[in-house]
C-alpha positions in Angstrom: 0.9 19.6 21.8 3.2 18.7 24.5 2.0 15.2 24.6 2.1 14.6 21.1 5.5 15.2 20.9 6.7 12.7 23.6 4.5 9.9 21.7 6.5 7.9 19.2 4.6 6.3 16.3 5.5 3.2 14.3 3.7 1.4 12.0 3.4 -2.6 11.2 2.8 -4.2 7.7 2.3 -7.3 7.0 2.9 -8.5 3.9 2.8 -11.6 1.8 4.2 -11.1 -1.8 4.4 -7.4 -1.8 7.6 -6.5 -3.6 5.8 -4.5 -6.5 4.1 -2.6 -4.0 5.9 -2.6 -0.7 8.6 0.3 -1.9 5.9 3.0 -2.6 4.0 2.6 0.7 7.3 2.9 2.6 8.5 5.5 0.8 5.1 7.8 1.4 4.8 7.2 5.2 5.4 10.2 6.6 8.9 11.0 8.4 7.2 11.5 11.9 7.0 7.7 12.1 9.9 6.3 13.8 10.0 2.6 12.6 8.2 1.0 10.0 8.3 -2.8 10.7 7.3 -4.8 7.7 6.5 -8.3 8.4 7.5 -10.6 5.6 4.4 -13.2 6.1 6.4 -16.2 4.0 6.5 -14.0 0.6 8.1 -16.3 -2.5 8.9 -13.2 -4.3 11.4 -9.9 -2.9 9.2 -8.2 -0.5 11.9 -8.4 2.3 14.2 -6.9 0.4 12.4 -4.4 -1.2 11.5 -3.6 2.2 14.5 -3.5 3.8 16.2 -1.3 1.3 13.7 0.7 1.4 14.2 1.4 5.1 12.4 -0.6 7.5 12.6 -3.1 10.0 12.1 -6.7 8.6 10.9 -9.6 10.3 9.7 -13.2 9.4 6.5 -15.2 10.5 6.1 -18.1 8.3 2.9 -19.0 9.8 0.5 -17.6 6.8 -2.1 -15.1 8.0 -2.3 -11.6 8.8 -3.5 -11.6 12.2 0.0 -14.0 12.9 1.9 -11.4 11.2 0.7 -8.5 13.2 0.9 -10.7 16.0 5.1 -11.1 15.1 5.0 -7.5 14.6 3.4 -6.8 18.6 6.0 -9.2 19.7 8.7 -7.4 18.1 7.6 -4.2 19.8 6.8 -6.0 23.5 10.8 -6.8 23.1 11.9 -3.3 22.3 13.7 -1.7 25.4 11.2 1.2 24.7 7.8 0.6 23.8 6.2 3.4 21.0 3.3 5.5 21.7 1.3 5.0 18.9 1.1 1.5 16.7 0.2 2.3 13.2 -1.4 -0.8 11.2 -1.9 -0.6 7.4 -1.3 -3.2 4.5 1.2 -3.2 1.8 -0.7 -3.4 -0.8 -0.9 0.3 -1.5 -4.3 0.2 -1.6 -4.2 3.3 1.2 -2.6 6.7 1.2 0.3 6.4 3.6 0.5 10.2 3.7 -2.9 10.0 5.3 -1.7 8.7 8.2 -1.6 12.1 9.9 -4.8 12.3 9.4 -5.5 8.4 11.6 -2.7 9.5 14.4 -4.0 12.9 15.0 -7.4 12.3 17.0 -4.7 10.3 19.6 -1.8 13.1 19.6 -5.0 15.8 20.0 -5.8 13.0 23.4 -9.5 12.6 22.5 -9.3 9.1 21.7 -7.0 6.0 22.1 -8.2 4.0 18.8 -8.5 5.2 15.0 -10.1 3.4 12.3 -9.5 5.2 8.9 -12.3 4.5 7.1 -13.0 4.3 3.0 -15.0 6.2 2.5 -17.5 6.0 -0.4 -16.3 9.6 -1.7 -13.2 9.3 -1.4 -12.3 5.8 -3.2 -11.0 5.1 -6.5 -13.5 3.5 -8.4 -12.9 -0.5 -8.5 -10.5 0.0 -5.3 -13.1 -2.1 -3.2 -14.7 -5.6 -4.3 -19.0 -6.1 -4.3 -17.9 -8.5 -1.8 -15.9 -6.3 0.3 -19.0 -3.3 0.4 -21.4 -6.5 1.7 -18.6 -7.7 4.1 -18.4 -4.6 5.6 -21.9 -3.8 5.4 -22.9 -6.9 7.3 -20.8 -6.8 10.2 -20.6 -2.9 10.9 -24.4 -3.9 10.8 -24.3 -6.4 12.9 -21.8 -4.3 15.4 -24.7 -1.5 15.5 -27.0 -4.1 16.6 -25.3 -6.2 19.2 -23.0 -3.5 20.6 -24.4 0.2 20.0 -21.4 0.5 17.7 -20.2 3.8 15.7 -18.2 2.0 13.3 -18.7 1.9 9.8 -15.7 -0.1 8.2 -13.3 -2.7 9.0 -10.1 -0.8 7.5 -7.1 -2.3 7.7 -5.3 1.1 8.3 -6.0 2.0 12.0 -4.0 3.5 14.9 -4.0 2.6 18.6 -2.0 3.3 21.8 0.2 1.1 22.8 -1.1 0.5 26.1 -4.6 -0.2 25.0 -3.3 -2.3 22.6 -1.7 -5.0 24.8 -4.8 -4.5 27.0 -6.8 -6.3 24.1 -4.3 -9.3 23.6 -5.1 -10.3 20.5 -5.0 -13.2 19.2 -6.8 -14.3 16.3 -3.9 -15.5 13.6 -6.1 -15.2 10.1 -8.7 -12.9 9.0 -10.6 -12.2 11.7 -7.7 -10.2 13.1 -9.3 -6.7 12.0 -13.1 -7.4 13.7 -11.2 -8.8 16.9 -9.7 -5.9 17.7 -12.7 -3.3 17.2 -15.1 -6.1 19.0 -12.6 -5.7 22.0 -12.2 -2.0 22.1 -16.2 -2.0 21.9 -16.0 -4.3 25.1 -13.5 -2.8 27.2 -15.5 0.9 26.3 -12.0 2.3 24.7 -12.6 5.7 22.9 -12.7 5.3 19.6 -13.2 6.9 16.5 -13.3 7.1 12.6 -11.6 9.4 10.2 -12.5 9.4 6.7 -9.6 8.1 4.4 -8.5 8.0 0.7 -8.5 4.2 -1.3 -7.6 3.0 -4.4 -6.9 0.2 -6.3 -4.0 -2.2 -4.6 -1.2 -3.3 -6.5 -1.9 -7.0 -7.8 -4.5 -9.3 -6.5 -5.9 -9.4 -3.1 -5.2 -12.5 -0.7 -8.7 -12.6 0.6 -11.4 -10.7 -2.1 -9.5 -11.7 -4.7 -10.1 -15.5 -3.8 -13.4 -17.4 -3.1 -11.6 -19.1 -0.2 -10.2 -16.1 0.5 -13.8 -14.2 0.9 -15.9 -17.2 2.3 -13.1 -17.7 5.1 -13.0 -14.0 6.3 -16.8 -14.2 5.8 -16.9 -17.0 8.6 -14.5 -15.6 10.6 -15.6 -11.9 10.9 -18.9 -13.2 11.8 -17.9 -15.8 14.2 -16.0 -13.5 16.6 -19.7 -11.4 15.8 -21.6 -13.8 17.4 -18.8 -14.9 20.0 -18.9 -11.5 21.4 -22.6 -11.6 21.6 -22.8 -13.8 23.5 -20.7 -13.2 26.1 
């Protein structure tokens, strides 16, 4: 318990055109986080200052794509005079239960693990929340992670947690969709403990960048399975 308390928690959201949905997830993120830094990923509509009424931290990355929003978001945190314990990812979409996000944190305050994937599970979703192309997306590579690396994982959610440390360990880089994948490729790799914790989903608030587009799913599609096969091989 000691430990837990001496690790701060922020989280990062990247959003693009999130101002219908944006207020809600910051309002239900628990008050144990210390900063929530919403990266405003070019939005054309109020998301920055939805968010930044609401509370948190915004920056600006006009570079589309969420892996070069959560890469602005790392930055920010690299340039802190501090860095936090505990990096929190989720989307803004609302799509996930901030209040959950005990739930992701706790297997790393508890020190049995340094990454947390919460994943959607099946029984716990809303019906409609996730996309036929989403379940075969998921399906494939999770698949595909069992049979190249031994993996445990059975979802690439967006909402994860991660300590620091290990975090700049991975250096990330990819700038679109493959941003997710990257990171649980590397933590496979590097033989970081990680684990899953069943979470809550439901339908986001408008229409999804990337399942709600056929450019949108082919290009994750490619992307996801090209760091796959990159890793692989290596």
């Amino acid at each position: 318990m000691a430990q837990s308390l001496l690790m701060e928690i922020v989280v990062i959201i990247p959003a693009f055109n999130e101002a219908r949905s944006i207020g809600h997830v910051i309002s239900e993120i628990p008050s144990s986080v210390s900063e929530i830094i919403v990266v405003n990923n070019n939005s054309n509509d109020n998301t920055a200052s939805v968010a930044e009424a609401a509370g948190a931290t915004v920056l600006f990355e006009e570079n589309m794509g969420y892996g070069y929003a959560c890469l602005k978001g790392i930055k920010y945190l690299q340039n802190r005079s501090k860095p936090p314990g505990i990096v929190v990812f989720m989307d803004g979409d609302y799509s996930d239960y901030p209040e959950d996000l005990h739930k992701v944190v706790k297997p790393i305050l508890d020190g049995e693990v340094d990454f947390v994937i919460g994943a959607r599970s099946k029984a716990l979703q809303e019906k409609g929340s996730m996309t036929p192309q989403q379940r075969f997306g998921n399906g494939l590579a999770t698949f595909l992670m069992r049979l190249f690396f031994r993996s445990d994982f059975t979802d690439l959610g967006p909402f994860r947690a991660i300590r620091y440390e290990q975090l700049m360990a991975l250096k990330m880089e990819d700038k679109t969709y493959g941003w997710t994948v990257e990171m649980q490729l590397k933590v496979l790799k590097k033989k970081i403990a990680y684990t899953e914790v069943p979470v809550r989903y439901k339908k986001r608030i408008g229409i999804s960048k990337v399942s709600g587009t056929v450019k949108g799913t082919i290009f994750a599609g490619i992307k996801i399975l090209a760091w796959i096969f990159k890793y692989s091989l290596k």
